[in-house]
C-alpha positions, -999 to +999 in steps of 0.1 A: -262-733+373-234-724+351-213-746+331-180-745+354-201-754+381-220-785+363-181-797+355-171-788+389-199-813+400-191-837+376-155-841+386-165-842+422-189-872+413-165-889+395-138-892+422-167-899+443-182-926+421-211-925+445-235-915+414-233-921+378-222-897+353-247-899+330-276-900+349-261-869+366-257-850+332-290-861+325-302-843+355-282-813+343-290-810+307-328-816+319-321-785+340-303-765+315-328-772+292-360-761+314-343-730+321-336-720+286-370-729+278-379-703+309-357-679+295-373-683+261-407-678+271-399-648+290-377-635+260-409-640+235-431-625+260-408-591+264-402-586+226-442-592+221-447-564+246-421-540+228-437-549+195-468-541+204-455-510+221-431-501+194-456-512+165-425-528+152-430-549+118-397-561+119-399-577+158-436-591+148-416-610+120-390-624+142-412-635+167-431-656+137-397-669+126-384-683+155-419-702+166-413-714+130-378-727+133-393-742+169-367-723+191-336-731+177-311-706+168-328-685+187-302-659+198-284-659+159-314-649+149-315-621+175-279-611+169-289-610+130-319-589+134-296-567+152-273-565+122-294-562+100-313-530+119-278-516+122-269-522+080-307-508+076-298-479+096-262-472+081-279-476+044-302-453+056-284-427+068-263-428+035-295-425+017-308-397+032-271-375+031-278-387-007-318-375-004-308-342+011-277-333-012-299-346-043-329-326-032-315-296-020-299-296-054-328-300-071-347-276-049-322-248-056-321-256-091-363-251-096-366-223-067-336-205-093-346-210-124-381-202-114-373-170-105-351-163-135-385-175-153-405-148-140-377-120-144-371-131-180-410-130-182-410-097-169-384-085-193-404-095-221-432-077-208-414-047-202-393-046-236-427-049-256-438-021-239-413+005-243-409-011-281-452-001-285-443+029-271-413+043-289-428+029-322-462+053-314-436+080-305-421+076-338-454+072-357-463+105-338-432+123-351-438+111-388-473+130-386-456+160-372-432+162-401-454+153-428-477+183-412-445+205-410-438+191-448-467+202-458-473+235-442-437+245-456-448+227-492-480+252-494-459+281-479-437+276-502-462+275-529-480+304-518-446+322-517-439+317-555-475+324-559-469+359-544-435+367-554-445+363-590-470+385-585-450+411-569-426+407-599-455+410-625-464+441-603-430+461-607-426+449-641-458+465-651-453+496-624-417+499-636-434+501-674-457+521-667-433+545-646-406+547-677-444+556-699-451+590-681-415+600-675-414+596-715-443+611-716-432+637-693-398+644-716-414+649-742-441+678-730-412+695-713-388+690-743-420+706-763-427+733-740-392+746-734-387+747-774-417+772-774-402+792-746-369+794-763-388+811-795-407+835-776-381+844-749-392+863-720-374+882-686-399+867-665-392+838-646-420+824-627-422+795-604-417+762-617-403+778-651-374+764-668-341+779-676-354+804-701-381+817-673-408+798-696-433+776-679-453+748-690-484+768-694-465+795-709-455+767-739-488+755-746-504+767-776-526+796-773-560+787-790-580+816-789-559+839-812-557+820-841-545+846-864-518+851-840-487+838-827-494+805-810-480+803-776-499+767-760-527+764-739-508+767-703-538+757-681-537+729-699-505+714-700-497+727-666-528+701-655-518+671-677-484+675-664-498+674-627-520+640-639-484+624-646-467+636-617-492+618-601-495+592-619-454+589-618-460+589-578-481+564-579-462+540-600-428+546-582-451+542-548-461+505-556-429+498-569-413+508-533-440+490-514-442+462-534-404+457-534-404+463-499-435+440-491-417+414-509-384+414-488-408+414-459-426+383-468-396+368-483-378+376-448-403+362-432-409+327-456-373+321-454-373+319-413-402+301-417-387+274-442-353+276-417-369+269-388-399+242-406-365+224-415-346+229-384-377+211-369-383+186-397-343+177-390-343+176-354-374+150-357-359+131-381-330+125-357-350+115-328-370+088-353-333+075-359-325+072-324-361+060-313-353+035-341-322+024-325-337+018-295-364+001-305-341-024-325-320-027-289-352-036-270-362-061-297-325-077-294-332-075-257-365-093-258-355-117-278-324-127-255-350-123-228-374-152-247-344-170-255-336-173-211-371-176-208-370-210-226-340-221-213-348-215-179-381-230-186-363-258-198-343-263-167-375-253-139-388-283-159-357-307-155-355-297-116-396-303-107-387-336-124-360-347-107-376-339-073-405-365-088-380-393-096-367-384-058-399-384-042-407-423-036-368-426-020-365-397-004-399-383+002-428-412+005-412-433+030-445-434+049-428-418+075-410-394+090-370-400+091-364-388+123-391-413+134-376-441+118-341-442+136-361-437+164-382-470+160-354-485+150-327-475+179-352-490+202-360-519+184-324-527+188-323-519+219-352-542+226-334-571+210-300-562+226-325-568+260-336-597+245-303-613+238-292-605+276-326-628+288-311-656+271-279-649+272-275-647+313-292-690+311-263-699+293 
């Protein structure tokens, strides 16, 4: 029986005055209070069941709170449980925006800097070794010019060697050349003085201007009471010894001045092209140099990022530690835990109606 109908009752009974009034509203708060009690029971008995259904904590602990308080504020302690669930879920649902913002953050920071870790890691790897290997390139030209250094040092040496040689050669061939034409001027300057005094019509071959010949100018040694004239055989054959001997000394004079442009040709293209070589290595160690000093400066930028990125991998698997317990080790799955909690609501909200529809 609702309230308007216990007053409508009551007013009826009044006018009547055939029954008291308050044994009447005994009889009514007796009722009231038998249905409540009904409404109660059944009320305890539906949230045990969901409870046990929903494994719910926070239903278990109302239940033991209201058979502590004996009852009584039974449905403000429903409608505050309800609250409170609802402020749980609301501070939840800020949190995990928070959780999801702060880890993604976090996430993105470590998943970045991790792979600028390994790139920077792989740029130091890579700079040592073109840095090893432009340093044995450059160690590799410096033997190939100190071999080019030295093959030019003992051409060189085996150049002045010769070409002194060559010079001590026509020195002594040019000597010995100006010797026998001497000695040549002065048999013909003899022998044509003889010819002059004994005159003659005659001119054989290889006579001078007066028709004498050599022969004919030597002195004649088997008459020696008579007019001496030179032995000709003679002088004719000492004369052909330093013809020869004049050949001979102009021949090693040409050879040997023409051997020596020859080989000094040939040491001076040398020596042009051992230098050409030694410059043109020389150049590449200056630019192999250069690059080595750029790939140092570029491996130590790349340790430089690798410690800074380090640095901040480190900062961001942190973080996502100090997140963990708040964001990660709930114990359970968020999703899960609106659910629960949407019908643990809900179960109260049913709860409420029980004992709200005895009032």
């Amino acid at each position: 029986m609702g309230k308007y109908g216990a007053n409508k009752k009551l007013v009826a009974i009044q006018q009547d005055n055939s029954e008291p009034v308050t044994s009447f509203l005994q009889k009514v708060s007796h009722a009231h209070n038998t249905n409540a009690k009904a409404a109660t029971k059944n009320m305890l008995s539906y949230l045990k069941k969901q409870a046990r259904f929903l494994k719910s904590k926070n239903l278990n602990a109302l239940m033991i709170q209201m058979k502590e308080d004996h009852f009584v504020k039974v449905r403000g302690m429903i409608k505050d449980m309800i609250a409170k669930l609802q402020a749980d879920a609301s501070a939840e649902a800020d949190q995990k925006v928070w959780c999801d913002a702060e880890m993604e953050k976090s996430m993105t920071k470590r998943d970045v800097n991790t792979g600028e870790v390994e790139g920077d890691t792989a740029q130091m790897s890579e700079s040592k070794a073109v840095i090893n290997q432009k340093e044995e390139e450059v160690q590799t030209l410096l033997q190939e010019i100190a071999d080019l250094t030295k093959g030019l040092n003992e051409a060189t040496e085996l150049r002045t060697n010769e070409k002194a040689e060559n010079e001590t050669t026509v020195t002594e061939s040019t000597a010995g050349l100006a010797g026998v034409i001497k000695a040549l001027k002065i048999l013909q300057d003899f022998y044509d003085a003889q010819l002059l005094q004994t005159g003659s019509s005659y001119t054989p071959a290889n006579a001078g201007a007066d028709g004498k010949t050599v022969g004919d100018m030597a002195p004649d040694t088997g008459d020696i009471g008579g007019e001496y004239k030179g032995n000709q055989g003679a002088a004719s054959g000492i004369v052909g010894q330093l013809e020869v001997i004049k050949s001979d000394f102009e021949r090693t004079i040409s050879e040997t001045n023409s051997e020596e442009d020859t080989n000094e040709g040939e040491y001076q293209s040398f020596k042009s092209d051992s230098e050409s070589d030694i410059g043109e290595k020389n150049n590449l160690i200056r630019t192999k140099k250069g690059e080595i000093t750029d790939e140092t400066a570029t491996a130590a930028d790349a340790k430089e990022d690798h410690k800074e990125h380090s640095g901040l991998k480190s900062e961001a698997v942190a973080e996502l530690a100090e997140l963990k317990p708040a964001c990660v080790s709930t114990g359970s799955d968020y999703a899960e835990r609106v659910m629960r909690r949407e019908q643990e609501i809900e179960s109260l909200k049913n709860a409420y109606v029980i004992l709200d529809e005895m009032r």
